[in-house]
C-alpha positions, 0 to 999 in steps of 0.5 A: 121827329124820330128817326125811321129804322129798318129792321130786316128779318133774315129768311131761313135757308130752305132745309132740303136735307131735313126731307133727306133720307138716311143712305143705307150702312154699307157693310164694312170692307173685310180686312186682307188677311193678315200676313204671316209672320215667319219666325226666325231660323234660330226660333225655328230651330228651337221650335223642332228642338222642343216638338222632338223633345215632345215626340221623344217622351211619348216614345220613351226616349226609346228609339233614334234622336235623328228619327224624332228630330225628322218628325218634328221638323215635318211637324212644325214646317206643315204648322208654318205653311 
């Protein structure tokens, strides 16, 4: 005589998600603006140093260096601002 088996078929769980619609895409956070990096008081100093150089050529090293010096750092404290 043979021997009976059972053989069990498993179900397939029911696919709920396959009807899912897709979420919309939210729009990606804007990032924080960046903080500014200030520089040192030594890259600062040569920062004036080269813009009064600059603004002394354009006057033909003509005129007052202290003058030159007061107009490039106004310059370049308005640029770090």
């Amino acid at each position: 005589m043979k021997k009976e088996t059972k053989t069990t078929v498993k179900k397939a769980a029911p696919k709920a998600a396959a009807v899912k619609k897709a979420a919309p895409k939210k729009a990606a956070p804007k990032k924080a603006a960046a903080a500014k990096k200030l520089p040192t008081a030594e890259e600062r100093y040569c920062m004036i140093q080269e813009a009064a150089y600059f603004i002394a050529e354009r006057h033909g090293f003509d005129g007052d260096s202290a003058y030159f010096w007061s107009l490039a750092e106004a310059q370049i404290n308005a640029s770090l601002e």
